[in-house]
MIVOMAR-746818 format. One record per residue: residue in three letters; residue number from 1; z, y, x of N, C-alpha, C in turn. Coordinates in nm, 4 decimals, always signed. Layout:
# residues N
   residuo   num       n.c3       n.c2       n.c1      ca.c3      ca.c2      ca.c1       c.c3       c.c2       c.c1
       ALA   NUM          Z          Y          X          Z          Y          X          Z          Y          X
...
# end
This chain:
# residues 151
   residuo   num       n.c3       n.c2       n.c1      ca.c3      ca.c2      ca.c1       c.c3       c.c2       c.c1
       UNK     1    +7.1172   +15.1966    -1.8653    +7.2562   +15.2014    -1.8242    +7.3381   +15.1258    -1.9299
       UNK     2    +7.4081   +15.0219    -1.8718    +7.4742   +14.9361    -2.0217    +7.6186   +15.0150    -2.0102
       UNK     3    +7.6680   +14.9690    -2.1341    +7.8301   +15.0392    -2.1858    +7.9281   +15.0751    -2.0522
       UNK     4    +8.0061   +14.9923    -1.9834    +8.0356   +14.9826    -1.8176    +7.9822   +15.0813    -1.7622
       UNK     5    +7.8682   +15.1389    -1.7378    +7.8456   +15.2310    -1.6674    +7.8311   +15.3617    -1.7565
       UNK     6    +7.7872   +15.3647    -1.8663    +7.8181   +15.5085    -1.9643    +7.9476   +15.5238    -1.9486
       UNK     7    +8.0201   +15.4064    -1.9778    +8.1465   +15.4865    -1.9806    +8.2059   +15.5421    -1.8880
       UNK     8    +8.1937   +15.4586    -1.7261    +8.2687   +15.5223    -1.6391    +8.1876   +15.6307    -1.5658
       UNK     9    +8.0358   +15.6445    -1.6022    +7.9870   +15.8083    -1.5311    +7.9726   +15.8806    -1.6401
       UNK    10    +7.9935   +15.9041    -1.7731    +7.9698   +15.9817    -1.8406    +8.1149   +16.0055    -1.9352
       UNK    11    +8.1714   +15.8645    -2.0380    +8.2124   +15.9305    -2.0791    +8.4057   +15.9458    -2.0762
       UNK    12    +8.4241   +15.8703    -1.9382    +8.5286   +15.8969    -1.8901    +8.5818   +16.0390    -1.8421
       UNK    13    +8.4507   +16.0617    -1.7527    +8.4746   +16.2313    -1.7348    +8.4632   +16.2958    -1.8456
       UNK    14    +8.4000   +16.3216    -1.9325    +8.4140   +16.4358    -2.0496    +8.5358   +16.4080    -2.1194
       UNK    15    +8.6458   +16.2600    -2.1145    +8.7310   +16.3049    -2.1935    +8.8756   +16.3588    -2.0643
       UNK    16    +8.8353   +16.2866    -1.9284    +8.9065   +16.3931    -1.8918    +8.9076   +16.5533    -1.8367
       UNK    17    +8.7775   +16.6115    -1.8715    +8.7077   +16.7237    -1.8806    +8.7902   +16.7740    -2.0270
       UNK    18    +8.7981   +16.7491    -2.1221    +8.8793   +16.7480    -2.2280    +9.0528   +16.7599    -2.2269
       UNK    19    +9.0849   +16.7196    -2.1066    +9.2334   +16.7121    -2.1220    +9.3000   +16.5785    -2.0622
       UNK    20    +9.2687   +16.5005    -2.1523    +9.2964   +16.3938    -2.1552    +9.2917   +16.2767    -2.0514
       UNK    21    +9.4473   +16.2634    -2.0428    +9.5349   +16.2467    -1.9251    +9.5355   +16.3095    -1.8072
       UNK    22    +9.5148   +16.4322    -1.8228    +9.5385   +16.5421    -1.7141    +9.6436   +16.5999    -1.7914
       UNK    23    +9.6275   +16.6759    -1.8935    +9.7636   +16.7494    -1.9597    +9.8765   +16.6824    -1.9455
       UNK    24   +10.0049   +16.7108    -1.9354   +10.0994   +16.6184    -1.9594   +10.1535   +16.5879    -2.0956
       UNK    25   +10.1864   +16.4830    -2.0698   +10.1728   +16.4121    -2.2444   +10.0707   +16.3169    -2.3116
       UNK    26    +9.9622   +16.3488    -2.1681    +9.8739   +16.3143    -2.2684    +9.8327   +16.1801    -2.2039
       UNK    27    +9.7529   +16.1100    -2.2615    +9.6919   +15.9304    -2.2134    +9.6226   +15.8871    -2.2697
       UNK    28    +9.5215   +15.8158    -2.2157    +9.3956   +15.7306    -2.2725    +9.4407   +15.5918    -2.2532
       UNK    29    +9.4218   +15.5046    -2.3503    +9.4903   +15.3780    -2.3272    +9.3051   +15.2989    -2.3607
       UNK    30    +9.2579   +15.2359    -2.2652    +9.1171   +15.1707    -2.2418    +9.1597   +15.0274    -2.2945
       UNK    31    +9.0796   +14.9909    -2.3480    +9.0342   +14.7860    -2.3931    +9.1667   +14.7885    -2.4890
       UNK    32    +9.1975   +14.8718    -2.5974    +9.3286   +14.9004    -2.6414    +9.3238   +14.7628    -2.7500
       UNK    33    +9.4288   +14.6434    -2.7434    +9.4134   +14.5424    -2.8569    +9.4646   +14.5660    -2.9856
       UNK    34    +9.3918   +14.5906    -3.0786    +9.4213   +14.6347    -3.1943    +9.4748   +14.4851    -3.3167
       UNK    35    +9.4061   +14.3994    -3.3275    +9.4127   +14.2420    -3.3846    +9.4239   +14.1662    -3.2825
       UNK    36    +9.4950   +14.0581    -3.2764    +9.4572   +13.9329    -3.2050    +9.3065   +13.8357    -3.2737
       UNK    37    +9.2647   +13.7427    -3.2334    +9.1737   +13.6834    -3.2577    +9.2325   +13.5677    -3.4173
       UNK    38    +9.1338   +13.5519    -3.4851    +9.1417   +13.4772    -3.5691    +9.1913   +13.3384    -3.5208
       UNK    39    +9.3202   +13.2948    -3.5872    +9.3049   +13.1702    -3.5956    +9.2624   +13.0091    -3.6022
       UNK    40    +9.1996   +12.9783    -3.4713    +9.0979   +12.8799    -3.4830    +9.1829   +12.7199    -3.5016
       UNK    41    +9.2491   +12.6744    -3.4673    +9.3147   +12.5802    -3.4463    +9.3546   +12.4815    -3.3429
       UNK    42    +9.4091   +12.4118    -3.2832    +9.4238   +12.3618    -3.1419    +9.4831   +12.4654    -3.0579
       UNK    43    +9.5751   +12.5416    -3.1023    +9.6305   +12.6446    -3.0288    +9.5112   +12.7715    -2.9656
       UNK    44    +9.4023   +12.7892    -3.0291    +9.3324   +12.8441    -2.9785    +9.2774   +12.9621    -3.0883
       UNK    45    +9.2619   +13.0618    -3.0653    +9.2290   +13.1824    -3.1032    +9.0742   +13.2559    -3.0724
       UNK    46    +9.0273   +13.3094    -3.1757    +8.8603   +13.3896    -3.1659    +8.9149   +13.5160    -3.1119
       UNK    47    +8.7941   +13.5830    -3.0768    +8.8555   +13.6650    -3.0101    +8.8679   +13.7757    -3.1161
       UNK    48    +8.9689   +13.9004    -3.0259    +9.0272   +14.0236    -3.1392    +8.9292   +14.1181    -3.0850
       UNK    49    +9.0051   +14.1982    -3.1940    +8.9579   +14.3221    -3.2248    +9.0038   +14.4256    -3.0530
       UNK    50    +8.9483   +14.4861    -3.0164    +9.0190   +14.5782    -2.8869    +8.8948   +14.7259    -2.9148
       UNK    51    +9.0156   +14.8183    -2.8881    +8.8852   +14.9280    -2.8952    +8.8974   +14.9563    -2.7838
       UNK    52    +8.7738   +15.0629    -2.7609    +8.7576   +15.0826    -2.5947    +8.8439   +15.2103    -2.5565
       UNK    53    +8.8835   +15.2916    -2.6282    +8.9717   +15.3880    -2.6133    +9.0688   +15.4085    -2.7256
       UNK    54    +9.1847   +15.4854    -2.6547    +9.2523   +15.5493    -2.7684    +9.3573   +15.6243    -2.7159
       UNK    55    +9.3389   +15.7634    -2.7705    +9.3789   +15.9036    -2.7216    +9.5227   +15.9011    -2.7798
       UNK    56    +9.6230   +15.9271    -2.6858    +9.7676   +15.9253    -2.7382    +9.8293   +16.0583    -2.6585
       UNK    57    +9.8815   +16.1501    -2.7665    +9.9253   +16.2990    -2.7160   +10.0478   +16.2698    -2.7457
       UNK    58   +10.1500   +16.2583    -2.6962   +10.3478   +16.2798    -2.7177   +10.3805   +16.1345    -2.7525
       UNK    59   +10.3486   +16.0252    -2.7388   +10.3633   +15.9109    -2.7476   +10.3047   +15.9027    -2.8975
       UNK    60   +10.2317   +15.9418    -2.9492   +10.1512   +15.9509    -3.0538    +9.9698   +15.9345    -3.0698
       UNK    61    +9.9607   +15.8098    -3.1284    +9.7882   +15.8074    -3.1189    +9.7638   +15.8606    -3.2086
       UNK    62    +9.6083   +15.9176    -3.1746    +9.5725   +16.0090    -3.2439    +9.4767   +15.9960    -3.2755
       UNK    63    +9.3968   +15.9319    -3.2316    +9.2381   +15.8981    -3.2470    +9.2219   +15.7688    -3.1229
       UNK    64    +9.0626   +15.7085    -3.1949    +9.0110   +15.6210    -3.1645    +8.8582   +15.6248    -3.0921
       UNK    65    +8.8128   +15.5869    -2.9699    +8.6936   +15.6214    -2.9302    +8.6520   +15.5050    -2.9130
       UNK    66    +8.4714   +15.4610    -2.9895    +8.3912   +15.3733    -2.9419    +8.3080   +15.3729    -2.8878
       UNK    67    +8.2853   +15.3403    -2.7376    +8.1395   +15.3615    -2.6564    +8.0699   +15.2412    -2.6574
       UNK    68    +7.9171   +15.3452    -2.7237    +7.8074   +15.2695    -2.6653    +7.7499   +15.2669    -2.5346
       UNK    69    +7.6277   +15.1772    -2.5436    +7.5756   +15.1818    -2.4023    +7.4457   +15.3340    -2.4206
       UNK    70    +7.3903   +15.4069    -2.2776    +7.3390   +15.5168    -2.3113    +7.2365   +15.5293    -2.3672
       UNK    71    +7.1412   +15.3592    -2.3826    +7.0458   +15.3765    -2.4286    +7.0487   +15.3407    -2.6104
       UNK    72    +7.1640   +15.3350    -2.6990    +7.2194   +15.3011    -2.8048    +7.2285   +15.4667    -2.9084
       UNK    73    +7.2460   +15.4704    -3.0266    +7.1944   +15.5643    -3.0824    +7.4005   +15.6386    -3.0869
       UNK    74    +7.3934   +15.7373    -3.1030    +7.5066   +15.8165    -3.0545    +7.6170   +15.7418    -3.1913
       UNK    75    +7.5204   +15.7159    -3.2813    +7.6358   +15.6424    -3.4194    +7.6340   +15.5114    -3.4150
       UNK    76    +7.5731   +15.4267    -3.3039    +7.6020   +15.3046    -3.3132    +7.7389   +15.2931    -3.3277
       UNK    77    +7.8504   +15.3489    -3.2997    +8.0019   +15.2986    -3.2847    +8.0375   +15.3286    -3.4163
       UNK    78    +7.9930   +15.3852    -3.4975    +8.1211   +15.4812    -3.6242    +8.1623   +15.3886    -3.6599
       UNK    79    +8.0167   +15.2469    -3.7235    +8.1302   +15.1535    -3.8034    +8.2423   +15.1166    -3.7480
       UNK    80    +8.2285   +15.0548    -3.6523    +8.3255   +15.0283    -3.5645    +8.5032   +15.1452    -3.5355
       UNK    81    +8.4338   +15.2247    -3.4831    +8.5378   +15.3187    -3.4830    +8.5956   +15.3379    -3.5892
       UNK    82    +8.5573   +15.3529    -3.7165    +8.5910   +15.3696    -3.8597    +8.7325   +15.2704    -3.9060
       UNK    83    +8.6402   +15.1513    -3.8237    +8.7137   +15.0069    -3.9212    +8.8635   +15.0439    -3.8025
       UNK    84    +8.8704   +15.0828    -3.7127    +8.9688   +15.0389    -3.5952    +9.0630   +15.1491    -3.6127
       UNK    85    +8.9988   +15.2730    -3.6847    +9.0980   +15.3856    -3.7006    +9.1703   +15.3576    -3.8444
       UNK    86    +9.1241   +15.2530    -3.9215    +9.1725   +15.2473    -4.0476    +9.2724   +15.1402    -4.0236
       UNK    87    +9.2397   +15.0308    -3.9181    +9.3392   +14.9494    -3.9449    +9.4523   +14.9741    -3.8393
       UNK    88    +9.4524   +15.0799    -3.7146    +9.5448   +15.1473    -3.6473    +9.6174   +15.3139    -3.7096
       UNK    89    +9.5651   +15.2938    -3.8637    +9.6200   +15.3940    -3.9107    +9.6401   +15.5731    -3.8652
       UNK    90    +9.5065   +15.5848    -3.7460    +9.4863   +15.6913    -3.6977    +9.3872   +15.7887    -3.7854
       UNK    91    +9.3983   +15.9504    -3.7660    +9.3209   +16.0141    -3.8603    +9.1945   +16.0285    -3.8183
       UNK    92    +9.1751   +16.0239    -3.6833    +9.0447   +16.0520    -3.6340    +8.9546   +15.9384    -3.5379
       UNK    93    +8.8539   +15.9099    -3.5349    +8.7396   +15.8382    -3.4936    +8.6189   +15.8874    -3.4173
       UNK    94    +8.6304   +15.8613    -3.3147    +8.4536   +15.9223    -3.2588    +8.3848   +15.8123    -3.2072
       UNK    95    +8.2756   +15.8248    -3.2341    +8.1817   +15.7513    -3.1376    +8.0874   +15.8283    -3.0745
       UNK    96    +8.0483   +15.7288    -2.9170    +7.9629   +15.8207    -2.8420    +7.9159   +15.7098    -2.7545
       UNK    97    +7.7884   +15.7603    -2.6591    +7.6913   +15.7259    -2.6161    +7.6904   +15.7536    -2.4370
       UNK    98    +7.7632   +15.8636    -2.4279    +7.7689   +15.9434    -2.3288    +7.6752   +16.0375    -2.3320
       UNK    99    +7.5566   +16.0621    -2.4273    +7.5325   +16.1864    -2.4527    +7.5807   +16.2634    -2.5620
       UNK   100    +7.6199   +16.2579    -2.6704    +7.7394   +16.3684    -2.7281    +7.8214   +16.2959    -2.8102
       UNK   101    +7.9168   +16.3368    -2.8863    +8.0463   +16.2781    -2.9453    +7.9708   +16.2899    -3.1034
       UNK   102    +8.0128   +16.1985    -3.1586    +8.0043   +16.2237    -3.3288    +8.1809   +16.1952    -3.3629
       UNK   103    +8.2096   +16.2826    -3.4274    +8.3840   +16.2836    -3.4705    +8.3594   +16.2353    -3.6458
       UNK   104    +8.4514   +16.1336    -3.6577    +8.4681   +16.1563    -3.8097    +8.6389   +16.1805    -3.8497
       UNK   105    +8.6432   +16.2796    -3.8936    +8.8388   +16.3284    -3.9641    +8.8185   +16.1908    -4.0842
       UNK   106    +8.8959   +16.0534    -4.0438    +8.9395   +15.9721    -4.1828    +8.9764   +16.0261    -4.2809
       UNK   107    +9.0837   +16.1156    -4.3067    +9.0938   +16.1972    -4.4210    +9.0834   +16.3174    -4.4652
       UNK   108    +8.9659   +16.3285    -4.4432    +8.9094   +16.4851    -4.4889    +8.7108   +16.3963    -4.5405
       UNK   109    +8.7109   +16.2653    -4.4793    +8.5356   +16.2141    -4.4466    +8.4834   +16.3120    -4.4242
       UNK   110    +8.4940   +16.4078    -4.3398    +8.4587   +16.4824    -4.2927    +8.4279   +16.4401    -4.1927
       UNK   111    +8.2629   +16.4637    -4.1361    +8.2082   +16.3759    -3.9970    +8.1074   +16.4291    -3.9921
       UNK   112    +8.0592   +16.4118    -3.8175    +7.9242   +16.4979    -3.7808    +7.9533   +16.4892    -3.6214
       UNK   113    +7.8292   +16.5145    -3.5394    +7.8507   +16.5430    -3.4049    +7.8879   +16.6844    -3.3677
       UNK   114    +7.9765   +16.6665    -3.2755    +8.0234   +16.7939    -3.2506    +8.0340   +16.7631    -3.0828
       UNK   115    +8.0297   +16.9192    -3.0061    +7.9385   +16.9468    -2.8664    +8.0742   +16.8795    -2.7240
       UNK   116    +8.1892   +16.8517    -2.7617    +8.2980   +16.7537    -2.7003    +8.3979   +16.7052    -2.7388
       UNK   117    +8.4953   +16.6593    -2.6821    +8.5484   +16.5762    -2.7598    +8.6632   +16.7081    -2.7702
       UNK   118    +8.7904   +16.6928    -2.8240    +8.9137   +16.8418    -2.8779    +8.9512   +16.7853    -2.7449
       UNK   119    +9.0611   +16.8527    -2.6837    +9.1381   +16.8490    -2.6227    +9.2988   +16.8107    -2.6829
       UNK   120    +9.4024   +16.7495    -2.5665    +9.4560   +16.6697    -2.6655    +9.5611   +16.7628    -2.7717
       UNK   121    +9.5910   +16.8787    -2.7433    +9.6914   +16.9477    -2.8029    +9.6188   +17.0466    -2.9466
       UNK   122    +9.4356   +17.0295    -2.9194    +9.3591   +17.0298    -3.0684    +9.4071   +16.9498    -3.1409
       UNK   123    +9.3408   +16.8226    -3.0980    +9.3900   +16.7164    -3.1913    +9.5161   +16.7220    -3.2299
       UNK   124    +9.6074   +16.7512    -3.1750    +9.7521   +16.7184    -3.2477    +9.7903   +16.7558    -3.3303
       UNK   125    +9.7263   +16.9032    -3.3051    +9.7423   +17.0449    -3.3890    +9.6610   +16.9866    -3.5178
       UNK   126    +9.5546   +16.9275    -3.5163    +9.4888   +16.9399    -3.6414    +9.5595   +16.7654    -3.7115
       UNK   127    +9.5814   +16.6838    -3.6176    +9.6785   +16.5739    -3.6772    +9.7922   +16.5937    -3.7773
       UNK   128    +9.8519   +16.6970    -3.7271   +10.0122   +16.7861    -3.7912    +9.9614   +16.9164    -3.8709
       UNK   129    +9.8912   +16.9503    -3.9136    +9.8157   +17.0401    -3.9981    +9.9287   +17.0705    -4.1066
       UNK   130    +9.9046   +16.9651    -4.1922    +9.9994   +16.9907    -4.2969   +10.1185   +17.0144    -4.3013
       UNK   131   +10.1917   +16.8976    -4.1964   +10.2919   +16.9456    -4.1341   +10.3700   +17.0588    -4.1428
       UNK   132   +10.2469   +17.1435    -4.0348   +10.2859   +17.2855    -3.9913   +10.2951   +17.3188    -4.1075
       UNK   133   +10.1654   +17.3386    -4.1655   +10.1533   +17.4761    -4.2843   +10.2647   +17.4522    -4.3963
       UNK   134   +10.3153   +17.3277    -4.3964   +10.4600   +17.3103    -4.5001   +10.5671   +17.3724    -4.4223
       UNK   135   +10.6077   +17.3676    -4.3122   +10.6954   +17.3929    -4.2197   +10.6881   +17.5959    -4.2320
       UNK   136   +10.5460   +17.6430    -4.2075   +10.5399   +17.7608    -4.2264   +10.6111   +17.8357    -4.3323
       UNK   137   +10.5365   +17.7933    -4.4433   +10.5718   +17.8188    -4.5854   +10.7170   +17.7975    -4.5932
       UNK   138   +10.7662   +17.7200    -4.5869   +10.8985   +17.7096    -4.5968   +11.0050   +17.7775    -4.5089
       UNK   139   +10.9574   +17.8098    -4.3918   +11.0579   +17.9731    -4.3056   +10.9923   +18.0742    -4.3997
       UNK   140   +10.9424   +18.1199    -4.4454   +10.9161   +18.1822    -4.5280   +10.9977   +18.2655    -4.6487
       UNK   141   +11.0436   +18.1418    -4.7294   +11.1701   +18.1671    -4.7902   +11.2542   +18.2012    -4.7840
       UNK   142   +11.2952   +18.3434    -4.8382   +11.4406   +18.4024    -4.7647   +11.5842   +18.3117    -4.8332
       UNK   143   +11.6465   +18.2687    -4.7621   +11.7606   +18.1780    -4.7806   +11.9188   +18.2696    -4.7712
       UNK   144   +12.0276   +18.2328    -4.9000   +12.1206   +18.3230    -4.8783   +12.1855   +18.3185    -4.7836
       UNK   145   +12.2233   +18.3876    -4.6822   +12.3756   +18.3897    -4.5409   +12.3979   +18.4668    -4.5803
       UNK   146   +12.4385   +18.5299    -4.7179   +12.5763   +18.6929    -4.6876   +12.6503   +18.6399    -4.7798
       UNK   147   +12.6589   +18.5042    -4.8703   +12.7626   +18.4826    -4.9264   +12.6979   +18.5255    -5.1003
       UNK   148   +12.5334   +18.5338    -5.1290   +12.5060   +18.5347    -5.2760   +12.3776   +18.6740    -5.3023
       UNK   149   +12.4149   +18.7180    -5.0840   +12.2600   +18.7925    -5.1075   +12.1797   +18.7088    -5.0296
       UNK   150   +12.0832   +18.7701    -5.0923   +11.9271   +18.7631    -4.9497   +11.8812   +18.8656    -4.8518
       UNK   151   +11.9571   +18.9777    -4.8439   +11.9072   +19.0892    -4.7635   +12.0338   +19.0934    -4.6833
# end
């Protein structure tokens, strides 16, 4: 089965089995152009960089997906995915095969296969992590309204 067909019987459904672009908010943007092609000369260009997916929750991307074809090893994509999440400045990367997902978190290098892909309001949640937990911490703090108390 080459790439073309993993992707559209296998791993199209698991990411919308996942959420993604069923939730609202949410969208898969396919053949996504990340670079244009190198500069060749004669008005003519090599070709770019395009990844084959990329998961966008609230008008926000969030991650990057590279499919192989099914008979390809489930990490053939990371490099790939790696290089495309670094230069689209996204935190997360998977590659897959259409038989299971390998996720890598860019900043945590934290990576491994894991049994599907998050759904998109996981990911967001774990995108905004810090976020939150600063946001937490900080209601936290009792702030004066009586004019010099806190109670």
């Amino acid at each position: 089965m080459n790439e073309a067909e993993t992707r559209a019987e296998h791993i199209d459904p698991a990411l919308k089995a996942a959420g993604w672009g069923v939730v609202e908010g949410s969208r898969i943007q396919r053949e996504y152009p990340i670079t244009p092609g190198r500069i060749e000369g004669l008005g003519r260009r090599g070709k770019g960089l395009t990844a084959d997916y990329v998961l966008v929750y609230r008008n926000t991307k969030l991650a990057v997906v590279e499919a192989k074809a099914w008979d390809k090893a489930l990490t053939d994509g990371v490099g790939q995915a790696k290089d495309y999440a670094t230069k689209m400045a996204v935190r997360f990367a998977y590659s897959t095969n259409g038989q299971g997902v390998y996720a890598i978190d860019m900043e945590t290098a934290k990576e491994g296969e894991v049994p599907a892909f998050p759904t998109p309001e996981e990911l967001w949640t774990r995108t905004f992590a810090k976020a939150t937990a600063w946001r937490h911490r900080s209601a936290a703090v009792p702030y004066e309204d009586k004019g010099g108390s806190h109670g």
